[in-house]
ZALO-982496 format. One line per field, with one value per residue (C-alpha): residue number from 1; residue in three letters; x, y, z. Coordinates in Angstrom, 1 decimal. Layout:
// ZALO-982496
i	NUM/...
aa	ala/...
xx	X/...
yy	Y/...
zz	Z/...
END
This chain:
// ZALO-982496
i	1/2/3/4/5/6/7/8/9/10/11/12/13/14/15/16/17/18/19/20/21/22/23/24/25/26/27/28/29/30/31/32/33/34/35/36/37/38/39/40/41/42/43/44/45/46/47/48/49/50/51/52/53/54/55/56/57/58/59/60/61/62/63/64/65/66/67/68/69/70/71/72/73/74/75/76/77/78/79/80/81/82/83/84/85/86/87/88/89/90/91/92/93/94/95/96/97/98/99/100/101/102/103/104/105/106/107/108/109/110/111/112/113/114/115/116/117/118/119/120/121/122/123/124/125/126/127/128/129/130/131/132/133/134/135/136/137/138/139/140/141/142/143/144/145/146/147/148/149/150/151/152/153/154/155/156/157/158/159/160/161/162/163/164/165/166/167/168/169/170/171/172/173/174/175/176/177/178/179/180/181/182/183/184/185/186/187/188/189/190/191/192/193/194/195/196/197/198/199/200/201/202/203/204/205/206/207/208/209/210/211/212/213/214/215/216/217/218/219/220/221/222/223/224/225/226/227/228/229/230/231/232/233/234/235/236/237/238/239/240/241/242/243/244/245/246/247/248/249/250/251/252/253/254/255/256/257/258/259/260/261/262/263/264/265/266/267/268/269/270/271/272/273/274/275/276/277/278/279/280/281/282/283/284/285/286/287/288/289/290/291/292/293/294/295/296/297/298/299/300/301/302/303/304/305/306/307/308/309/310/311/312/313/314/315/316/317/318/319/320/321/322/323/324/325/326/327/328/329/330/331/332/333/334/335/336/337/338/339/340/341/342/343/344/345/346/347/348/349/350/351/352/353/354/355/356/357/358/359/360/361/362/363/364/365/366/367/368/369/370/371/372/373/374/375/376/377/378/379/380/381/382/383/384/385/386/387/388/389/390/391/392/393/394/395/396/397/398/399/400/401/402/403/404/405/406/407/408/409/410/411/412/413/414/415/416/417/418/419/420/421/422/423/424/425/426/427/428/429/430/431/432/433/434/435/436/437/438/439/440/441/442/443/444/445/446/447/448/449/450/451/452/453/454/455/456/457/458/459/460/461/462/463/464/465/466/467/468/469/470/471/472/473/474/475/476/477/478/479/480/481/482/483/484/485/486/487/488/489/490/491/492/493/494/495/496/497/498/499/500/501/502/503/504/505/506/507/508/509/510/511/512/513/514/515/516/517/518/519/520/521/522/523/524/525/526/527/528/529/530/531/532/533/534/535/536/537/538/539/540/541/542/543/544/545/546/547/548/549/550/551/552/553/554/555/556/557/558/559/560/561/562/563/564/565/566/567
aa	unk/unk/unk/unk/unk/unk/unk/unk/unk/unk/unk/unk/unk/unk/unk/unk/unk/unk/unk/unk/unk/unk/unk/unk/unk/unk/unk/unk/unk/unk/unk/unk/unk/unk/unk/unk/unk/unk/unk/unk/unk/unk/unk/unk/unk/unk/unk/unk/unk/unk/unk/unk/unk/unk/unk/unk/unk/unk/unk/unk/unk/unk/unk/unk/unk/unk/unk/unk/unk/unk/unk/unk/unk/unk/unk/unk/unk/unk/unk/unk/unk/unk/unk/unk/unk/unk/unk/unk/unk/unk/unk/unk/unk/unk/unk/unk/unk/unk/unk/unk/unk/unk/unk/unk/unk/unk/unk/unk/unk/unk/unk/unk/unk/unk/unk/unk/unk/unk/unk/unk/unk/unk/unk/unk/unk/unk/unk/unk/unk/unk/unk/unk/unk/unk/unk/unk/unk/unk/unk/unk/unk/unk/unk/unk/unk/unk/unk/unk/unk/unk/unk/unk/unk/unk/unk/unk/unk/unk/unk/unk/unk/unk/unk/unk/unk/unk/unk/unk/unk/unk/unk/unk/unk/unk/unk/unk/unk/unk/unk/unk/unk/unk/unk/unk/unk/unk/unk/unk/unk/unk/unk/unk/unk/unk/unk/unk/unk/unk/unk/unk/unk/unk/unk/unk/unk/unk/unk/unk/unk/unk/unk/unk/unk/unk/unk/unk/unk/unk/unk/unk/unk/unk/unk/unk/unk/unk/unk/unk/unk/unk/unk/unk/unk/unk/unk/unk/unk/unk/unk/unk/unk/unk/unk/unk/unk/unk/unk/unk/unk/unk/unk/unk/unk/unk/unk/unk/unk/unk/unk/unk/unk/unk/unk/unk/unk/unk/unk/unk/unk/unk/unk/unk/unk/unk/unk/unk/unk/unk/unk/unk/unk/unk/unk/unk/unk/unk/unk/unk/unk/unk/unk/unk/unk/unk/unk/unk/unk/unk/unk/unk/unk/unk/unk/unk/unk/unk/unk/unk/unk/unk/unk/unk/unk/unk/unk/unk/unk/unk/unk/unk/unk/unk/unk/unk/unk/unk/unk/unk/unk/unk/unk/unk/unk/unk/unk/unk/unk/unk/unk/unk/unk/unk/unk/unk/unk/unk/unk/unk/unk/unk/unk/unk/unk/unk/unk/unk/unk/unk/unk/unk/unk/unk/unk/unk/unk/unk/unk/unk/unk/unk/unk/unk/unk/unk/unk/unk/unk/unk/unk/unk/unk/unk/unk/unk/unk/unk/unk/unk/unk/unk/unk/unk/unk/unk/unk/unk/unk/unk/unk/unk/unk/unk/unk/unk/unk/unk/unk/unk/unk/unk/unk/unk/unk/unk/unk/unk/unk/unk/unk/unk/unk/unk/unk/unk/unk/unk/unk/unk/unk/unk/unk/unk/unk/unk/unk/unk/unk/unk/unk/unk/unk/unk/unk/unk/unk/unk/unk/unk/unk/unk/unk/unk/unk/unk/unk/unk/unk/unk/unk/unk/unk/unk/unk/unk/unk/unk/unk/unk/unk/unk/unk/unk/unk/unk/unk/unk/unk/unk/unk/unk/unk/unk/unk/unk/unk/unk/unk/unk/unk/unk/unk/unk/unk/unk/unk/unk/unk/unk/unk/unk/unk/unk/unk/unk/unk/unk/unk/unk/unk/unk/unk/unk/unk/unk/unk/unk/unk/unk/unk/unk/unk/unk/unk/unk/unk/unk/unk/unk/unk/unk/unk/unk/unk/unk/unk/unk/unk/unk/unk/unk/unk/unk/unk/unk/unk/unk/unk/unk/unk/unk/unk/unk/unk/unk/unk/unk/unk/unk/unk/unk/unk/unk/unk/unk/unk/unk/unk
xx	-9.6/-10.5/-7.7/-9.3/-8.7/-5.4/-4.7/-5.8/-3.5/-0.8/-0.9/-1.2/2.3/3.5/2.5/3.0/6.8/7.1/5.3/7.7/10.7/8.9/8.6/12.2/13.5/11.0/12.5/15.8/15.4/13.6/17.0/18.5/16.2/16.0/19.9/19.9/17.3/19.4/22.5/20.0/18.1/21.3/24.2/24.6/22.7/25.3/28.2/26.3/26.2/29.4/31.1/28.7/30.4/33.5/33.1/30.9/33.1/36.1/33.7/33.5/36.7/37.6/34.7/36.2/39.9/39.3/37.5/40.3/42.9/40.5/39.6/36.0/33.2/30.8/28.4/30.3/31.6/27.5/26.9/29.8/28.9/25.3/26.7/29.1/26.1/24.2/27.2/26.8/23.1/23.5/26.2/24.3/21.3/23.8/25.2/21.2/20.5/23.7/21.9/18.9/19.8/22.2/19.7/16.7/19.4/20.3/16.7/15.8/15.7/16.3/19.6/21.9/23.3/26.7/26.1/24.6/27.4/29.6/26.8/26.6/30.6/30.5/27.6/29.8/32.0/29.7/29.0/32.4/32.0/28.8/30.6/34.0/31.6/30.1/33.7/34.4/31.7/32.3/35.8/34.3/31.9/34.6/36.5/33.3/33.0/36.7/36.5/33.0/34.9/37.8/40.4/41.8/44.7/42.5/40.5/43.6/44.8/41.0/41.1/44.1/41.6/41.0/44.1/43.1/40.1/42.9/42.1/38.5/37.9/40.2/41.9/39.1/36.2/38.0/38.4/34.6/34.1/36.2/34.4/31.3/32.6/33.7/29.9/28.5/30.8/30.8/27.0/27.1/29.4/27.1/24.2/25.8/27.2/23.6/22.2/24.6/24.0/20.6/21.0/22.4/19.7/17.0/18.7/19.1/15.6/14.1/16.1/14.6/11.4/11.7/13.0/10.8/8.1/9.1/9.6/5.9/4.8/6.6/5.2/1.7/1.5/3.3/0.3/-2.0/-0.7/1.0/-2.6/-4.2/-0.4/-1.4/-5.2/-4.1/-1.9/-4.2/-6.5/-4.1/-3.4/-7.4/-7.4/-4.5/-6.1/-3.5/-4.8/-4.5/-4.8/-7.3/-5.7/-4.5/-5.8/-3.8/-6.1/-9.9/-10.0/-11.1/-8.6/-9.4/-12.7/-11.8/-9.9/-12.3/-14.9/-11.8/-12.1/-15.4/-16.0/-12.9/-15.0/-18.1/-15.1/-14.6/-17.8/-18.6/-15.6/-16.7/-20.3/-18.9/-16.9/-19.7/-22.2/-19.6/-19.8/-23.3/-22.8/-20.0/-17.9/-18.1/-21.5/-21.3/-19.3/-21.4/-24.7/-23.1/-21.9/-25.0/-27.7/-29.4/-32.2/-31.3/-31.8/-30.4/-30.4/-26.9/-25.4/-23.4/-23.0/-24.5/-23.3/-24.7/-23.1/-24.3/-22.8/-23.7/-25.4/-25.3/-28.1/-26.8/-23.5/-25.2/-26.8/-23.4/-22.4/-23.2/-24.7/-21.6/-19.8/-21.9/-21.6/-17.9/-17.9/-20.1/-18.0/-15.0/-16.6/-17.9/-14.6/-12.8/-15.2/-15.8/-12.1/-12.1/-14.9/-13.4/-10.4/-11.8/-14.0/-17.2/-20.5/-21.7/-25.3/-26.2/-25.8/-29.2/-28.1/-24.9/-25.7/-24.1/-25.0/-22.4/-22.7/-20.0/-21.3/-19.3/-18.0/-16.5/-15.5/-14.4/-16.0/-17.1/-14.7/-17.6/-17.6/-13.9/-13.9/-16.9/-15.5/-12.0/-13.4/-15.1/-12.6/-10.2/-13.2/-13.1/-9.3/-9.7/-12.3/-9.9/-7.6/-10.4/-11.0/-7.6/-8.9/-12.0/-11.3/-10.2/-12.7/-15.7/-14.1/-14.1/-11.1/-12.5/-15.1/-14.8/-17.8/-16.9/-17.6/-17.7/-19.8/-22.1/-22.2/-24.0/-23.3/-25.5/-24.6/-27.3/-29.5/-30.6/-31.8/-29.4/-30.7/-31.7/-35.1/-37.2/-39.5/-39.1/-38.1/-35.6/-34.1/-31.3/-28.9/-29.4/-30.0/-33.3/-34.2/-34.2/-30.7/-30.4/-33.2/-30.9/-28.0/-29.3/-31.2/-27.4/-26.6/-29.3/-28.8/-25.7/-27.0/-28.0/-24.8/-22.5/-20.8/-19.0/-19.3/-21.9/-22.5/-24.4/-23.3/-23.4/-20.9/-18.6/-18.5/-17.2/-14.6/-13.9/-10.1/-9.5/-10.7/-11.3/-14.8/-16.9/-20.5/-22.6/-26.0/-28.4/-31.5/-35.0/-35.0/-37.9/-40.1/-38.3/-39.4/-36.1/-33.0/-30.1/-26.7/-24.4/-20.5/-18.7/-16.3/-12.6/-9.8/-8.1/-7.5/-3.8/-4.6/-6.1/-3.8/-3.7/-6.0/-8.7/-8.4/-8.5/-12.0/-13.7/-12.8/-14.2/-17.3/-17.9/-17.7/-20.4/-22.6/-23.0/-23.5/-26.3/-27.7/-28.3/-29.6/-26.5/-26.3/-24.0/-22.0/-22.3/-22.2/-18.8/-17.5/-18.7/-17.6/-14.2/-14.8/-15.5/-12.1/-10.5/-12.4/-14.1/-16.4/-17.3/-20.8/-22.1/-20.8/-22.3/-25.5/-25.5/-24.8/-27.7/-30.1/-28.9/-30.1/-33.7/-33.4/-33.1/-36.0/-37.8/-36.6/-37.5/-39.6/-37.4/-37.4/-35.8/-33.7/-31.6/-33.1/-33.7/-36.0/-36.0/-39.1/-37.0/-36.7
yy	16.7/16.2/16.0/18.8/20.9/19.4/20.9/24.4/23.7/22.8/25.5/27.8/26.7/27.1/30.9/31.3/30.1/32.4/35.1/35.2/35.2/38.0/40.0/39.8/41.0/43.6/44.8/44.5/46.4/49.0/49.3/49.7/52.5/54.3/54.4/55.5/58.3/59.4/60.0/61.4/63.8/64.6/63.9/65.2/67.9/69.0/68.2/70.4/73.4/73.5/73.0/75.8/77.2/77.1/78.5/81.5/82.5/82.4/84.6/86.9/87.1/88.1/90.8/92.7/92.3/93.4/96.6/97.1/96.9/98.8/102.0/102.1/105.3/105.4/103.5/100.8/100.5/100.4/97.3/95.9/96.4/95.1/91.8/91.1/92.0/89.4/86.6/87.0/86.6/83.3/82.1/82.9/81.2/78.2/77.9/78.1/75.4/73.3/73.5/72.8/69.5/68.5/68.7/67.0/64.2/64.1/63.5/60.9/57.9/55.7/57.0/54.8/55.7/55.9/58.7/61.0/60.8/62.2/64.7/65.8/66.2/68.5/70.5/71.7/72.6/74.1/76.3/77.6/78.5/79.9/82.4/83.2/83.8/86.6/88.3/87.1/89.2/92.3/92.5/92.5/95.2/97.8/97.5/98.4/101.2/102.3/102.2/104.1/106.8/106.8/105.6/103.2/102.5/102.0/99.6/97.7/97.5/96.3/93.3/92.1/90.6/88.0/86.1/84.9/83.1/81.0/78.3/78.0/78.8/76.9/73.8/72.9/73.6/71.1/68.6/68.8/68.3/64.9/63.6/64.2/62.5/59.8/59.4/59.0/56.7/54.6/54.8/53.7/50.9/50.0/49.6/48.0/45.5/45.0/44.7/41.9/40.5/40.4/38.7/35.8/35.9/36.1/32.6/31.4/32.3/30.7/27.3/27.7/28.1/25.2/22.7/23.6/23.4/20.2/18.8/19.3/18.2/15.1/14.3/15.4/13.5/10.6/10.6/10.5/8.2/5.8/4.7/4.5/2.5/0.5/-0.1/-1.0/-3.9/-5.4/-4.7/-6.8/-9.4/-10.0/-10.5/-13.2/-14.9/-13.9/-13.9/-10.5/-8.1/-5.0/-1.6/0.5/3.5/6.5/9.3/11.0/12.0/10.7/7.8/7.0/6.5/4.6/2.3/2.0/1.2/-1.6/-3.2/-3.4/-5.2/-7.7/-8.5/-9.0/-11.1/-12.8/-13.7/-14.4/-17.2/-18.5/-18.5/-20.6/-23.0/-23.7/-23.7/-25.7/-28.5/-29.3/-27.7/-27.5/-24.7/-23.9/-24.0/-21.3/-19.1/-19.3/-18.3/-15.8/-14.4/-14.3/-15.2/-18.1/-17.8/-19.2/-22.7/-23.5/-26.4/-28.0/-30.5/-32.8/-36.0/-37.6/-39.9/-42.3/-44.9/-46.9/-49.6/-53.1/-54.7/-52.1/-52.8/-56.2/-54.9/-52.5/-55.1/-56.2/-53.2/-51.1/-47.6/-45.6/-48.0/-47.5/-43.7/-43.9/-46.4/-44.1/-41.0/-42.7/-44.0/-40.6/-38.6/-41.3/-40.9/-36.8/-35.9/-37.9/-36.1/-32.7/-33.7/-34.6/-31.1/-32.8/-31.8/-33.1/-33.2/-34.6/-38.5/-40.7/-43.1/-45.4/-43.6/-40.5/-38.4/-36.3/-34.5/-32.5/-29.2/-26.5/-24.2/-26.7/-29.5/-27.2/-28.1/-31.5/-32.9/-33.6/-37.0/-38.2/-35.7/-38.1/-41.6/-40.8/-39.9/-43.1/-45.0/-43.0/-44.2/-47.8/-47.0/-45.4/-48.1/-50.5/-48.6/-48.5/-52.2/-52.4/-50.2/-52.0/-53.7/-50.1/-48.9/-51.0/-52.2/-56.0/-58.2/-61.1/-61.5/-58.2/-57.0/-56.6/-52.9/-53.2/-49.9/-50.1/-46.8/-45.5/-42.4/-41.1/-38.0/-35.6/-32.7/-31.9/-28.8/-27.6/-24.7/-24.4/-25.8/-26.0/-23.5/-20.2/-21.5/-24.3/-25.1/-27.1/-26.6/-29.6/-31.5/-32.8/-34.6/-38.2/-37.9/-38.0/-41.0/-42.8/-42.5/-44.2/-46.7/-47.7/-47.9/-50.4/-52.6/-53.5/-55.8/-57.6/-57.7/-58.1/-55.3/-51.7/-49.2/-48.9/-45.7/-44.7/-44.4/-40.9/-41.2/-43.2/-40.9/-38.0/-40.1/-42.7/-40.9/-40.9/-44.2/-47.6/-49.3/-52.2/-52.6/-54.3/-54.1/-52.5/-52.1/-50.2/-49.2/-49.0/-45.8/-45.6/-46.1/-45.6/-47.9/-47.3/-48.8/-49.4/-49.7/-51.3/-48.7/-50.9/-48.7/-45.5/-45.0/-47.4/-49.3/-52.4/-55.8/-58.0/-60.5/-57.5/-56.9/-60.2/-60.4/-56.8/-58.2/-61.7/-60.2/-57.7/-60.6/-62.7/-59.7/-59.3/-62.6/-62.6/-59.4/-61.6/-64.8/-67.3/-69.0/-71.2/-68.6/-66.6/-69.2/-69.7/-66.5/-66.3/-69.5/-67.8/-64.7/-67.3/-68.6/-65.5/-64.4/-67.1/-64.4/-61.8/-61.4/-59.9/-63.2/-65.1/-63.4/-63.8/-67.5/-67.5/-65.8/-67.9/-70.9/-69.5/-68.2/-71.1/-72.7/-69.5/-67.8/-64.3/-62.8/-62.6/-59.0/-58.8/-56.2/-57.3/-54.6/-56.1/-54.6/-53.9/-53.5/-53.3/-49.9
zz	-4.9/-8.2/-10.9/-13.2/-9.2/-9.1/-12.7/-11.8/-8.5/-10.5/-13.2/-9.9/-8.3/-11.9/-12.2/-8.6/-9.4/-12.8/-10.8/-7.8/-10.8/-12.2/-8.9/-7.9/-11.8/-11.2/-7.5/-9.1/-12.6/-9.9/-7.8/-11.7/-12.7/-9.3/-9.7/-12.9/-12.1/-9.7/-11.9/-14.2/-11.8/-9.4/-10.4/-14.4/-13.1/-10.7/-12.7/-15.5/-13.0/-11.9/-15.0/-15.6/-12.2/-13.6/-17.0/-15.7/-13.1/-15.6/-18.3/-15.0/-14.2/-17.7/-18.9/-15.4/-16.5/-20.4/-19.1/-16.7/-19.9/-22.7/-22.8/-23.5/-23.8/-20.8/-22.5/-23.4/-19.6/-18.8/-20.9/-19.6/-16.1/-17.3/-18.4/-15.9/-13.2/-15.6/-14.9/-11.0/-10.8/-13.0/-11.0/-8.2/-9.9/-10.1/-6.6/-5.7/-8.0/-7.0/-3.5/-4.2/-5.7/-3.3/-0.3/-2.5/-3.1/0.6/1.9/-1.1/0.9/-2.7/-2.6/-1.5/2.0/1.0/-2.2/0.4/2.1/-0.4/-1.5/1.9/2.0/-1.5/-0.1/2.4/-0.4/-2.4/0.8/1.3/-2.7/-2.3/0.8/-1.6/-4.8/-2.9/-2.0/-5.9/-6.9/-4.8/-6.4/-9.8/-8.8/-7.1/-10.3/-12.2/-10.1/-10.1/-13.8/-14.0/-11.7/-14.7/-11.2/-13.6/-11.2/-8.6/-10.8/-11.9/-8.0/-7.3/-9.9/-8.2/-5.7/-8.1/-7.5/-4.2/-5.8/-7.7/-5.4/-4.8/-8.4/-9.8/-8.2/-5.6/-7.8/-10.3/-7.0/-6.7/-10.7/-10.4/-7.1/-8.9/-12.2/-10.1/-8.3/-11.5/-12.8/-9.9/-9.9/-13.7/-12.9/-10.0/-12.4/-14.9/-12.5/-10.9/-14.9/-15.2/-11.8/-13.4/-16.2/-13.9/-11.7/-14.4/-15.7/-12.6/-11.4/-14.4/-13.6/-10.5/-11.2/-14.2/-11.9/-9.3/-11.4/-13.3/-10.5/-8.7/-12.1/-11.8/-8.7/-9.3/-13.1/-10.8/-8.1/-11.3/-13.8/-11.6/-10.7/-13.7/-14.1/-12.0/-12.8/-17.0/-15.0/-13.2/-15.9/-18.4/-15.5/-15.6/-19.2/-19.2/-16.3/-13.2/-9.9/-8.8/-5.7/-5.0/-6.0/-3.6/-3.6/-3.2/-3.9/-3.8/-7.2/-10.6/-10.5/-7.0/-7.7/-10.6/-8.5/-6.2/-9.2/-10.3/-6.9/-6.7/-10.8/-9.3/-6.2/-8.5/-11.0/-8.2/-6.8/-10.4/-10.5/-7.2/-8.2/-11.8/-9.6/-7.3/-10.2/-12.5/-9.8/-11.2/-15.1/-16.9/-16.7/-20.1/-20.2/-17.0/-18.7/-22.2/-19.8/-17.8/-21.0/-23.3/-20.7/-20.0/-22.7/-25.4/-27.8/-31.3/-33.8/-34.4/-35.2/-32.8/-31.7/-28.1/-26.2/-23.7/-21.1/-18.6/-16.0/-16.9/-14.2/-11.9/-9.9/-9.1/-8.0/-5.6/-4.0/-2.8/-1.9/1.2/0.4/1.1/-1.4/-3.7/-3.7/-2.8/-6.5/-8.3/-7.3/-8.7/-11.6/-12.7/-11.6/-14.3/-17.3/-16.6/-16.5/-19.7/-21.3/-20.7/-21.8/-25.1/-25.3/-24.2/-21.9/-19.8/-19.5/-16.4/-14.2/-14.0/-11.6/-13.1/-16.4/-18.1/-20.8/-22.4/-25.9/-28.4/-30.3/-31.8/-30.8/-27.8/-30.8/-33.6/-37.4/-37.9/-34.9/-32.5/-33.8/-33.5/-30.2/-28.8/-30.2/-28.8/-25.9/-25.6/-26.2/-23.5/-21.2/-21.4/-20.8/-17.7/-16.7/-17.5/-14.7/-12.3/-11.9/-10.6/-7.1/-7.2/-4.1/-1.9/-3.6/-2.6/0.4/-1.0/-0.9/-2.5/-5.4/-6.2/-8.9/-12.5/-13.7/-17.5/-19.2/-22.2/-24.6/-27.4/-29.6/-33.1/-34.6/-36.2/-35.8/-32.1/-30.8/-27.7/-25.1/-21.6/-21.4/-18.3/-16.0/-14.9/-11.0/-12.5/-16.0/-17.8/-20.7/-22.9/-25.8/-27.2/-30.1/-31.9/-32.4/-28.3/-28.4/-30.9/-29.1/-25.8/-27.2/-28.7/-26.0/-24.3/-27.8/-26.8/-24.6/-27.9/-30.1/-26.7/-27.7/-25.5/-27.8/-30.6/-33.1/-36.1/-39.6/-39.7/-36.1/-38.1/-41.6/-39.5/-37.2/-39.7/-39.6/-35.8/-35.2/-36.3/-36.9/-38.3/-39.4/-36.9/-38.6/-40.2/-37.9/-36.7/-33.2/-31.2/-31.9/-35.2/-39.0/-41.0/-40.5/-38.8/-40.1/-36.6/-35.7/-33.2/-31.9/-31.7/-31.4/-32.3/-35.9/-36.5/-33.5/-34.8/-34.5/-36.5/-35.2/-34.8/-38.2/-39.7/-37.5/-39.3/-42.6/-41.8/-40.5/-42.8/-45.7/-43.7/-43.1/-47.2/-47.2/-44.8/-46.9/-49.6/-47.3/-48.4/-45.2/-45.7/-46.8/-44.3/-41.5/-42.9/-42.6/-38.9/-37.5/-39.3/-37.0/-34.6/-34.8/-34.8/-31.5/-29.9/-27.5/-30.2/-29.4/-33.1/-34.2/-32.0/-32.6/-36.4/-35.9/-34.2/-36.6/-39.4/-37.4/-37.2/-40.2/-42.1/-40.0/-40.9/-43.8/-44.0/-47.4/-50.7/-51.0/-47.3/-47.2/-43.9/-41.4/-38.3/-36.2/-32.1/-30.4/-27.2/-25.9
END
């Protein structure tokens, strides 16, 4: 049932409930005015008549006995005679009338049982009157006639008759005068009682009906809201993330089928989720939720920073290694540096062999933070490699010359243009551009300076807060034109010792000096870097260019860019 039906239903019972309240004041105020009709149509009537009775029969009585006393002409006596002849056909008239009401008032069956009663009771009174008045009558009329035959004796003697009416005219017809005051005033009493009674029961009915009717509202708007209730929970419980159950539904209307709608959209959420952690296994999970979102068409330019690492001498190590080591190596390796990654807002971009590529892009790094994001992030690496070696041997299954996992990484900063690229049948969301070129061949250079972590100028400028750095050099890389100014990624910004430091500003004194080719100056500031850190291999590498070039020394406009045709 639909709940626009259940309305109607509703506002039915409702009406129903008012219209049965209704019904019964109606019946009763009926009861009320068929009472009162019947003190109206019987009763007034019939204490109307024979008060009318009584008066008449006294006006009788006494035209008869003041023609008895007066002495009156003929004439006279015949208008006397008229009226009083006039007085018995009206109180015939009456006792006729009284009749006639009492039996219509017997034989109405809305009469109540116990009125009739006494109504039948009087009409046997009003019988035994009716006999008498005709005896009352002929005494009236012989003492006419006396009187027209001037016996005036005879006449008087005559109107003596009267006296035995005394009783039936006098104390018994007032007996039926009271018993009929006393119907109608029980009647009245009876009616007033019932009006009151009524005013009760219209209160009472109306309570009735309200709480009745309240109350099926209640449980109907119950039925109703508590499932749309229940749908804005589970709706709110989606939206902060809570794992939630189907709802139960309760009904066949609008709302049921709005449930039923609900469970379907969290089946589909929930295919969706299992579909993003199946899928997130292979792209990143924010990356799932961005295509799912806006659709997997789509590429921009932005800026953001790239990073690259690879495993230094990996293919050696797997040599040693059977091929479920390996994996079993790998696994752990990239399980280390990916939890890392996410940790510090990064993608992912895919594995190629030992080697990862990750990069940072807003709106994942907020701002400019892509750059400390990916440097920390680096950093955080090497720390978690660091941790690694320590399993090496459960790892690999190797107790004893266990291989030496040290990772090489590269990360440049710039313009790239990030999408999902590929065919119709099979694409990728990545990053293209020199800015991703750049960054890995960082990454293979430091193979040359026998450095970790090397980044570009424009790397440092944007992290130069969060971390700590030192120029390298200034080079060319292979496929490239303009130079490149590099930094050795060291430590997180404050995290220098002293040592460290002592070595950044040494070299950075000997790398000016090699700008401007004073080699002995700068050989003196690198053997001091030497000193402070007998294996730093940029040192070790500028020593060695200052040795060839001072056999060959380069043109006088040299500018210090070295070039590396080395891809």
């Amino acid at each position: 049932m639909t709940i626009r039906k259940k309305f109607f239903l509703l506002a039915g019972i409702l009406l129903g409930l008012f219209g049965a309240v209704v019904g019964v004041l109606a019946f009763v105020q009926k009861l009320d005015r068929d009472q009162l009709a019947n003190i109206n149509e019987y009763e007034l009537p019939l204490m109307q008549l024979v008060a009318d009775f009584d008066v008449n029969t006294d006006r009788y009585e006494l035209e008869i006995l003041r023609e008895v006393r007066s002495d009156h002409d003929a004439a006279s006596r015949r208008a006397a005679a008229g009226a009083a002849k006039a007085l018995a056909d009206e109180l015939r008239n009456t006792v006729a009338a009284g009749r006639t009401i009492l039996q219509r008032a017997i034989r109405d069956p809305g009469y109540e049982t116990e009125d009739r009663v006494e109504l039948a009771r009087i009409t046997g009174v009003l019988q035994y009157l009716s006999r008498n008045l005709e005896e009352f009558i002929a005494v009236g009329e012989s003492t006419l006639a006396a009187l027209a035959d001037g016996r005036r004796d005879d006449a008087r003697q005559a109107s003596f008759g009267f006296g035995k009416f005394a009783q039936a005219f006098g104390s018994d017809l007032s007996q039926i005068r009271h018993e009929l005051a006393d119907l109608t005033s029980r009647s009245t009493r009876s009616v007033l009682a019932r009006q009151k009674l009524d005013t009760y029961l219209s209160f009472g009915l109306f309570i009735a009906a309200c709480g009745i009717g309240l109350g099926v509202s209640a449980i109907g708007s119950t039925r109703v809201v508590s499932g749309l209730r229940q749908l804005v929970a589970s709706t709110k419980a989606i939206e902060s993330g809570k794992d939630i159950v189907p709802v139960s539904i309760r009904s066949r209307d609008e709302v049921g089928e709005l449930a039923l709608a609900f469970n379907r959209m969290l089946e589909e959420l929930r295919e969706r989720d299992r579909l993003k952690d199946t899928f997130g296994k292979f792209v990143d999970p924010r990356l799932v939720s961005r295509l799912i979102a806006s659709g997997a068409d789509q590429a921009e330019r932005r800026s953001l920073t790239v990073f690259f690492s690879d495993i230094k001498q990996f293919t050696g190590i797997s040599e040693q290694l059977t091929a479920s080591a390996v994996v079993h190596l790998l696994n752990n390796y990239f399980g280390a540096v990916a939890d890392v990654i996410h940790r510090h807002r990064g993608i992912i971009d895919k594995y190629i062999g030992d080697a990862v590529m990750a990069f940072w892009v807003p709106p994942f790094s907020a701002g400019d933070d892509h750059a400390s994001d990916a440097c920390r992030a680096a950093l955080a690496q090497q720390q978690a490699i660091a941790a690694l070696r320590a399993h090496l041997p459960e790892i690999t299954g190797i107790r004893r010359n266990t291989p030496d996992v040290v990772i090489r990484m590269g990360i440049a900063t710039g313009e790239a243009i990030v999408g999902t690229i590929g065919s119709e049948a099979a694409r990728s969301y990545t990053v293209i551009g020199d800015t991703v070129n750049l960054a890995s061949r960082l990454e293979s250079i430091n193979k040359v300076y026998g450095t970790l972590i090397l980044i570009t100028e424009e790397t440092h400028r944007l992290a130069q807060g969060a971390v700590e750095a030192r120029e390298v050099d200034q080079i060319i890389v292979a496929g490239k034109t303009e130079p490149v100014r590099i930094y050795e990624l060291m430590a997180f910004a404050g995290e220098l010792d002293a040592s460290q430091n002592e070595l950044r500003t040494a070299f950075a004194d000997g790398l000016e000096a090699y700008r401007r080719q004073d080699w002995d100056d700068a050989q003196a500031r690198f053997e001091e870097c030497q000193r402070c850190a007998p294996n730093d291999g940029p040192t070790k590498l500028f020593l060695e260019r200052i040795s060839l070039m001072r056999k060959t020394p380069p043109q006088p406009d040299w500018n210090g860019v070295w070039q590396h045709l080395e891809k």
